[in-house]
C-alpha positions in Angstrom: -7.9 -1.4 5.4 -6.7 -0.3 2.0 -3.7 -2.7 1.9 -5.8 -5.8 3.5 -8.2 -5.1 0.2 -5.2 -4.3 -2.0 -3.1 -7.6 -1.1 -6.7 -10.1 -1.0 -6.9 -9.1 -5.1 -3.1 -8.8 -6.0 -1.7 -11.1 -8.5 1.2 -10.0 -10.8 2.4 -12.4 -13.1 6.6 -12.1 -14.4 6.1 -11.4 -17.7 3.8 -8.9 -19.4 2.3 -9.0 -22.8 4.3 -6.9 -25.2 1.5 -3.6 -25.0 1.5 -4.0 -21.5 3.5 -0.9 -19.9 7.0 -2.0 -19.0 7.3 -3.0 -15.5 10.7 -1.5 -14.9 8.6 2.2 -15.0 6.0 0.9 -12.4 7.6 -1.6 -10.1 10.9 -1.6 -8.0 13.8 -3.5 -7.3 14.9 -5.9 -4.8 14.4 -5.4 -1.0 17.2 -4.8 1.4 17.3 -4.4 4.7 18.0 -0.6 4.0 14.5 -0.7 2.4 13.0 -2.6 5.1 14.4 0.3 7.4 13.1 2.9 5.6 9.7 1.8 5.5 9.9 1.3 9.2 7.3 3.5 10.9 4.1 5.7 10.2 2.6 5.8 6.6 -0.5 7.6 5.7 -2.7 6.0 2.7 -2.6 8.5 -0.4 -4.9 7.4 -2.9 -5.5 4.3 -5.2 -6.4 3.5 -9.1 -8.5 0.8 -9.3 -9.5 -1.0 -12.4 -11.8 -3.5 -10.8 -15.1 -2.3 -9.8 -15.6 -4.8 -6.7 -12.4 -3.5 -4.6 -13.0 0.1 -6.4 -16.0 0.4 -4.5 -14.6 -1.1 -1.4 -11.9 1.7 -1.9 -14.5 4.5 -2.2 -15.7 4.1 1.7 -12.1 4.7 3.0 -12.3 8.0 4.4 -8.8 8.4 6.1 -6.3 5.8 7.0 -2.6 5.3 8.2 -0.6 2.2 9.5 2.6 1.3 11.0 5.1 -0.8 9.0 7.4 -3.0 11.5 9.9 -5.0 10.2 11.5 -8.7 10.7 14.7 -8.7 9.1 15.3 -12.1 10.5 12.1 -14.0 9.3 11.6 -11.3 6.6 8.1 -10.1 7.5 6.2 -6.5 7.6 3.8 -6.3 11.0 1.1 -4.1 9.7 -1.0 -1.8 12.1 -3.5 -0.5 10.2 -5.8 2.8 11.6 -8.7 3.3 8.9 -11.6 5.6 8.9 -15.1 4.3 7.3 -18.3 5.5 7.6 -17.4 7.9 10.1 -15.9 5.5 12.4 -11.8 4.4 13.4 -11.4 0.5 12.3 -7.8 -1.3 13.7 -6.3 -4.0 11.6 -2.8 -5.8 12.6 -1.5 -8.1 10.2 1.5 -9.8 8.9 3.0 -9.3 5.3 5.4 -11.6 3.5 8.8 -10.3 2.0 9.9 -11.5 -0.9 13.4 -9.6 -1.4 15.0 -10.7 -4.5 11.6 -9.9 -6.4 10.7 -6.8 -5.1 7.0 -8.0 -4.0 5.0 -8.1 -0.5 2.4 -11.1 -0.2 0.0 -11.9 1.8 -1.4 -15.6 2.0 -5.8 -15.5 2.2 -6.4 -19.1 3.1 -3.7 -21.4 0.9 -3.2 -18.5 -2.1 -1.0 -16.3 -1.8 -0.9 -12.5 -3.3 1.7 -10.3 -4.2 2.6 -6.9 -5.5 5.4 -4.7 -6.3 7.0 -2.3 -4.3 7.9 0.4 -5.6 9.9 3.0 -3.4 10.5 7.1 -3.4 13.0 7.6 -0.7 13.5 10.8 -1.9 9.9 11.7 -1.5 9.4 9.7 1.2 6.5 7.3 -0.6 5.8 4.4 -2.1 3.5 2.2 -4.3 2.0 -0.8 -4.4 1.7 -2.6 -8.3 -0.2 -5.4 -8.9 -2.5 -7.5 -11.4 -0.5 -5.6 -14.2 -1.3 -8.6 -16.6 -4.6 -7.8 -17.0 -5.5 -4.2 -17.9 -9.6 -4.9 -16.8 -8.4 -5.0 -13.1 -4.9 -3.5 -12.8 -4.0 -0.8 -10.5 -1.8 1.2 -8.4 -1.9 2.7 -4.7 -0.2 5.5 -3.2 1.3 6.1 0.4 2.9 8.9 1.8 5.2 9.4 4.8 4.7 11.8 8.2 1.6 13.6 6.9 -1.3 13.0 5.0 -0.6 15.9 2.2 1.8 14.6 -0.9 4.7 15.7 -1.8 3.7 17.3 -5.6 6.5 15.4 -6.7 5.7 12.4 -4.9 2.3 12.7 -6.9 3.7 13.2 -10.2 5.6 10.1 -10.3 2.1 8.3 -9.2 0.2 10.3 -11.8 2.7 9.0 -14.4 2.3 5.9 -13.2 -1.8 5.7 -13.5 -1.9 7.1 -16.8 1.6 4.6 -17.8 -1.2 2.3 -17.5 -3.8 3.8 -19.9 -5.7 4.7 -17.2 -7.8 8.6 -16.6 -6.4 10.8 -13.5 -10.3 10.8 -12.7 -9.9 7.2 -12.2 -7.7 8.0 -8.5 -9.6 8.0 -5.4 -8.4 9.8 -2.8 -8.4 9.9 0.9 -9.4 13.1 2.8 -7.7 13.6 6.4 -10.5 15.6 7.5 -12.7 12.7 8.3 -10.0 11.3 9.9 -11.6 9.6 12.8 -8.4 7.4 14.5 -5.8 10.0 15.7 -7.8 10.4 18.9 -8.4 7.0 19.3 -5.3 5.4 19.0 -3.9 8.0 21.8 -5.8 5.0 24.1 -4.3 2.2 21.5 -0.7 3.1 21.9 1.0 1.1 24.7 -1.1 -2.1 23.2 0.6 -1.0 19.8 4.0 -0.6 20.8 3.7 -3.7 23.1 3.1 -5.7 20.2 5.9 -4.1 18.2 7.7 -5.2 20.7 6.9 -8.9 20.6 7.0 -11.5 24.1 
């Protein structure tokens, strides 16, 4: 569950230090409910670059994974369906994610703290990326999402690419996901109508 593990460690401060890579390149701008629309539907996890070893690890067993994004314009939340293969085996996750419009950020409370990160879109390419802990350059990172399929977009990955190494950091640094092993598709043939039931709401 690449966003549960990428929300637990997220914490972006406002203001960066003056060598720290200028935020406008990396993170977006505020949320509408045309972005909330777009991100409506099936996303497929790219790849991440992860500064801090703990949750670069955790990263490294994530074989495959996709989710559904389904928004609450009203209460301003993201239900997130999450479908992720690890050691050889399908996980589901559902979850709900915090919008925070004017800022640009999704959070996610763990217990009474709350974490955030940066959205930054592609419509164009149909991705997006998640920014966050961009104050401190020991654990900072970037993750990568596509949309309808698991293979990028080659411009899709150069913006992400210019993003990693925006942030001083090696292209050998990404971790990548490999469809292959995907193990879900089959299984969530049988999770559907529970899916769509809870898209759906009482």
């Amino acid at each position: 569950m690449v966003l549960h593990v990428v929300l637990v460690i997220l914490s972006l401060l406002p203001l960066l230090e003056a060598q720290n890579p200028d935020p406008a390149n990396i993170t977006g701008t505020a949320i509408t409910n045309d972005t909330l629309i777009w991100l409506s539907g099936k996303w497929f996890y790219i790849g991440s670059a992860l500064r801090n070893p703990t949750f670069k690890q955790e990263a490294q067993k994530i074989q495959a994974e996709y989710f559904y994004f389904t928004p609450n314009l009203t209460d301003d939340t993201l239900l997130l369906q999450e479908y992720q293969t690890t050691e050889d085996r399908c996980v589901f996750n559902s979850s709900k994610l915090e919008i925070q419009r004017e800022n640009g950020m999704l959070s996610k409370f763990e217990g009474a703290e709350e974490h955030v990160a940066h959205l930054k879109v592609f419509m164009k390419h149909r991705g997006f990326m998640l920014a966050f802990a961009l104050e401190d350059k020991k654990i900072w990172g970037l993750s990568l999402y596509g949309a309808n399929k698991p293979d990028t977009a080659p411009e899709l990955l150069e913006e992400f690419l210019k993003a990693v190494k925006s942030l001083g950091m090696d292209e050998s640094e990404i971790i990548y996901t490999d469809w292959k092993k995907d193990m879900c598709s089959q299984q969530q043939q049988q999770r559907e109508p529970e899916r769509k039931k809870t898209e759906e709401g009482p």
